[in-house]
C-alpha positions in Angstrom: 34.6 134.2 207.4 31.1 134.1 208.7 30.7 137.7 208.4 32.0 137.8 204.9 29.4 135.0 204.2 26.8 136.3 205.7 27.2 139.8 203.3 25.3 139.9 200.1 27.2 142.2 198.5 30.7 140.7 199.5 29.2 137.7 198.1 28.0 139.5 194.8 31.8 140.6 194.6 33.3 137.3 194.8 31.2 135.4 192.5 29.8 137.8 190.4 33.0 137.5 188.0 33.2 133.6 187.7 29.5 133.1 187.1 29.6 136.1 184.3 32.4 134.5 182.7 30.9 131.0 183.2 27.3 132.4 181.9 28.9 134.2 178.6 31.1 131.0 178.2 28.8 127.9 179.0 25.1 128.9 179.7 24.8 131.5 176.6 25.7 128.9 173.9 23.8 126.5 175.6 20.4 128.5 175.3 21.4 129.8 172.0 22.2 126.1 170.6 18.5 125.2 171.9 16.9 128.0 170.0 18.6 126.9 166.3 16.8 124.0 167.0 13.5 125.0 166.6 15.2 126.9 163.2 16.5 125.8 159.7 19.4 127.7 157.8 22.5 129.3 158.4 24.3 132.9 159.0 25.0 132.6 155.4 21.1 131.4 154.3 19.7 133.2 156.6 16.9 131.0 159.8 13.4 130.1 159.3 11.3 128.8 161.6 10.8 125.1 161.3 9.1 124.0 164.6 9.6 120.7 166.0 10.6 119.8 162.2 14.4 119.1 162.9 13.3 116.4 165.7 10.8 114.5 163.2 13.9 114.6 161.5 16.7 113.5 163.4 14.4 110.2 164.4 13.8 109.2 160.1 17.5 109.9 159.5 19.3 106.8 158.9 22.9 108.4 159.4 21.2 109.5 162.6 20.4 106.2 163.5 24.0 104.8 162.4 26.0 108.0 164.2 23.7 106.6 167.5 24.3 102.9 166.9 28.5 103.4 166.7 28.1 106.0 169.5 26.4 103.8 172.2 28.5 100.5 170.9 31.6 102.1 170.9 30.7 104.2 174.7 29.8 100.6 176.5 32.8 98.7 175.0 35.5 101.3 175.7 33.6 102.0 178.7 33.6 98.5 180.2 37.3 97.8 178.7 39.2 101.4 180.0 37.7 100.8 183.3 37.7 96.9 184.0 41.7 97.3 183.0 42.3 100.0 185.3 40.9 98.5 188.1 43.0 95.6 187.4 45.9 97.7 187.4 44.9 99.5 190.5 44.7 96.3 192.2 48.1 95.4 191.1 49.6 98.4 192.2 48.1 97.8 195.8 48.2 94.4 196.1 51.3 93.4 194.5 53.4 96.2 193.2 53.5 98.4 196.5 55.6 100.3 196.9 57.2 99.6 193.4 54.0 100.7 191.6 55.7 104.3 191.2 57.2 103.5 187.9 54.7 101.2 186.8 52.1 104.2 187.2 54.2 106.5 185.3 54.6 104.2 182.1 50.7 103.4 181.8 50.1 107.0 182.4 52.0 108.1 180.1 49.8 107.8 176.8 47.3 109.8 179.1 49.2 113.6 178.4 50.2 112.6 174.3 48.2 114.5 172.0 46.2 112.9 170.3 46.8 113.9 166.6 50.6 112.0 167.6 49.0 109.0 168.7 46.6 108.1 165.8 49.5 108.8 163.8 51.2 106.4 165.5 48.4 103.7 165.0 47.8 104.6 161.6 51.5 103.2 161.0 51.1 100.2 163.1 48.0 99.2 161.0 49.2 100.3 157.8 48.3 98.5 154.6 49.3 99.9 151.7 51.8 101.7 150.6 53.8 100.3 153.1 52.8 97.2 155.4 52.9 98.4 158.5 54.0 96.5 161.9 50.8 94.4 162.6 50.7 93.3 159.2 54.2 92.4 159.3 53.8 90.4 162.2 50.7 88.6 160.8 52.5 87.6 157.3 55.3 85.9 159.5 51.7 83.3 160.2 51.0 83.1 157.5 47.7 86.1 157.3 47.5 88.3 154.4 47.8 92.1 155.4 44.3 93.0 156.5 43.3 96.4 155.5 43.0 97.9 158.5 40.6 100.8 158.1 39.1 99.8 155.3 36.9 97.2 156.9 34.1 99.1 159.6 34.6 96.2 161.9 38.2 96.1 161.6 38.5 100.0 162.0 36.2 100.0 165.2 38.4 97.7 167.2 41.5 99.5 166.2 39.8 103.1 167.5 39.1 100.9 170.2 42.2 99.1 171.0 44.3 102.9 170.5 41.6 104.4 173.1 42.2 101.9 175.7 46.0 101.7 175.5 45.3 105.9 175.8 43.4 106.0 178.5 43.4 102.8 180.8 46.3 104.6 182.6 44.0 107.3 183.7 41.4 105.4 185.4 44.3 102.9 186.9 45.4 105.8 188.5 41.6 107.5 189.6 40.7 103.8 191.1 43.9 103.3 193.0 43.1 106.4 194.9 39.9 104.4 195.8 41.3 100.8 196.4 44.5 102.3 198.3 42.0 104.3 200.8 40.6 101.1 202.4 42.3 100.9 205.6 44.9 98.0 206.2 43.3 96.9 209.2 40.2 95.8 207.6 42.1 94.4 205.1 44.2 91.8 207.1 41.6 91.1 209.0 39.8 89.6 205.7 42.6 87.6 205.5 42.8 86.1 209.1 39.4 84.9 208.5 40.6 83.0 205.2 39.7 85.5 202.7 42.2 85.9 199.9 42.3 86.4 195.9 39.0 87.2 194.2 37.0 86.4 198.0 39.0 89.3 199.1 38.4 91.7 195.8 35.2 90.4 195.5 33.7 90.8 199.3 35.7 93.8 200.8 38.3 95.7 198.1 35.1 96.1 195.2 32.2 97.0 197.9 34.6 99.6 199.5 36.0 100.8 196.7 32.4 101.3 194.8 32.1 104.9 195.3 35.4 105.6 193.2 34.5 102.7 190.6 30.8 104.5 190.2 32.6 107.8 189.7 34.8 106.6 186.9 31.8 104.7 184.9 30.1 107.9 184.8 33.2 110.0 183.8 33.9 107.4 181.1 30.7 106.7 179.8 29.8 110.6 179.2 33.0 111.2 177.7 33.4 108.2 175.7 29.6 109.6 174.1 31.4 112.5 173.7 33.9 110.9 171.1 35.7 113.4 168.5 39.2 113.8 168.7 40.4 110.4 168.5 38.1 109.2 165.6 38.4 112.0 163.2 42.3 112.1 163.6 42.5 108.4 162.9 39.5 107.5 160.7 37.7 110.7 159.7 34.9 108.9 160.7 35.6 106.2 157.8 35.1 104.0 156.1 32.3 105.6 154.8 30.3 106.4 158.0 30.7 103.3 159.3 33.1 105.3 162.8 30.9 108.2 162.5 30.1 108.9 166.2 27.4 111.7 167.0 29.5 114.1 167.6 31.6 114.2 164.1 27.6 113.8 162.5 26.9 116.8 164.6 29.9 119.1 163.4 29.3 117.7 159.3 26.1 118.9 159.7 26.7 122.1 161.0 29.6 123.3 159.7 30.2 121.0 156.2 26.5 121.1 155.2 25.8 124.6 157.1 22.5 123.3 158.9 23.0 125.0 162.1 19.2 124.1 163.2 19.7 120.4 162.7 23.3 120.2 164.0 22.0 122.0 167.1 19.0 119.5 167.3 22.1 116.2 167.3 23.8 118.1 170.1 20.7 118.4 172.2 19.9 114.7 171.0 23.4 113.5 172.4 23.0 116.2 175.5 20.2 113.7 176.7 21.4 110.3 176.0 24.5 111.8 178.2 21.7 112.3 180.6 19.7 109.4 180.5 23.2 107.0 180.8 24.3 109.1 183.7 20.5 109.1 185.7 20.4 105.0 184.6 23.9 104.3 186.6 22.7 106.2 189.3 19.6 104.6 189.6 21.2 101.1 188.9 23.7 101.9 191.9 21.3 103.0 194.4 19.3 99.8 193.8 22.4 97.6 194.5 22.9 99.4 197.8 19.6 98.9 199.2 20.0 95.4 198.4 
């Protein structure tokens, strides 16, 4: 093995395939999406050079501004809600499921490996208003509550993209943090509890610090890829009513491929590249700081 390391060309071999695939597949539209931004046009219109021209623009765009606004609300409340609920779940399958958890696990993971396209479906017909009133309305009329148009209030749609998210994904991270929370080992565990520590002393003073590595990992997987919303909002909402659920990334493809602006929609990719970055390097900071505490 160490000879085989050890030779450049044995070396040049073994990678040389992956990182030409990965360059043509990743890196190349990567570079290539940062140089439309500096351009205005499209195949069909042909480019001109515009400078810095589609920044100033992306920061006196109102829509911009919107697009950011939903994006960030809608990353931090899914964010905090996917992940608080699976660690609550993880805890439950440790600490009070056992060895029972296995079917538990495999019910809230479930909505985890649906497509997507079935799921909004599914939502759109629990939330129905008109033609048909669908279940939730149903439910509310036998109080008494007139049947609430569902998606065609911004508020109202936001927390039902949010509520079909959650339910979609909260299995996921249950499962990601009980990997974390079902690594501490039992001994320090039950010695917690000889020494009178039990409920949220014992979560709070020995299952969260030891289980912070795992828990730092998920809030940066979910926080990038709730940014990275598109799936779920255009198969339920389109991004509607209006633009009220437009996230950045729907704005990005209207712009690019509806409106054929390939500078600008390059310029909101790049835009949403480094909030992604910023988020991520803030956590990171943010958890370091806690540890030297």
């Amino acid at each position: 093995m160490r000879s085989v390391l050890g030779d450049r060309r044995a070396i040049a071999i073994l990678l040389g395939p992956a990182l030409t695939v990965y360059s043509l597949v990743m890196l190349v539209p990567i570079v290539w999406s940062l140089i439309y931004t500096v351009y205005d046009g499209s195949v069909v219109t042909g480019f001109a050079y515009v400078g810095l021209d589609n920044f100033r623009t992306f920061f006196q765009d109102p829509a911009a501004w919107q697009a950011v606004s939903y994006t960030v609300r809608y990353a931090i409340v899914l964010t905090v809600l996917q992940v608080a609920l699976g660690y609550l779940l993880a805890l439950m399958y440790v600490f009070w499921l056992r060895r029972a958890s296995s079917f538990v696990r495999t019910m809230t993971f479930f909505p985890v490996i649906l497509p997507t396209v079935a799921v909004s479906l599914l939502f759109r017909k629990l939330f129905e208003a008109a033609p048909t009133v669908g279940p939730v309305n149903s439910v509310l009329g036998w109080f008494g509550v007139a049947p609430i148009d569902w998606f065609g209030d911004p508020s109202a749609s936001f927390w039902v993209i949010i509520l079909m998210d959650v339910w979609r994904s909260m299995g996921f991270y249950a499962v990601l943090l009980f990997a974390g929370v079902v690594d501490i080992p039992e001994e320090v565990i039950e010695s917690a509890r000889v020494d009178g520590a039990k409920g949220w002393r014992l979560t709070r003073h020995i299952v969260l610090p030891l289980s912070a590595p795992v828990l730092l990992s998920s809030l940066i997987f979910s926080i990038n890829g709730t940014l990275k919303v598109f799936d779920s909002v255009v198969a339920l909402t389109n991004g509607g009513p209006g633009s009220s659920t437009t996230p950045l990334t729907l704005y990005m493809f209207q712009t690019s491929f509806t409106y054929g602006d390939y500078g600008y929609g390059s310029t909101i990719a790049t835009m949403l590249t480094l909030l992604c970055l910023v988020v991520t390097v803030f956590i990171f900071r943010s958890s370091r700081r806690d540890l030297t505490k």
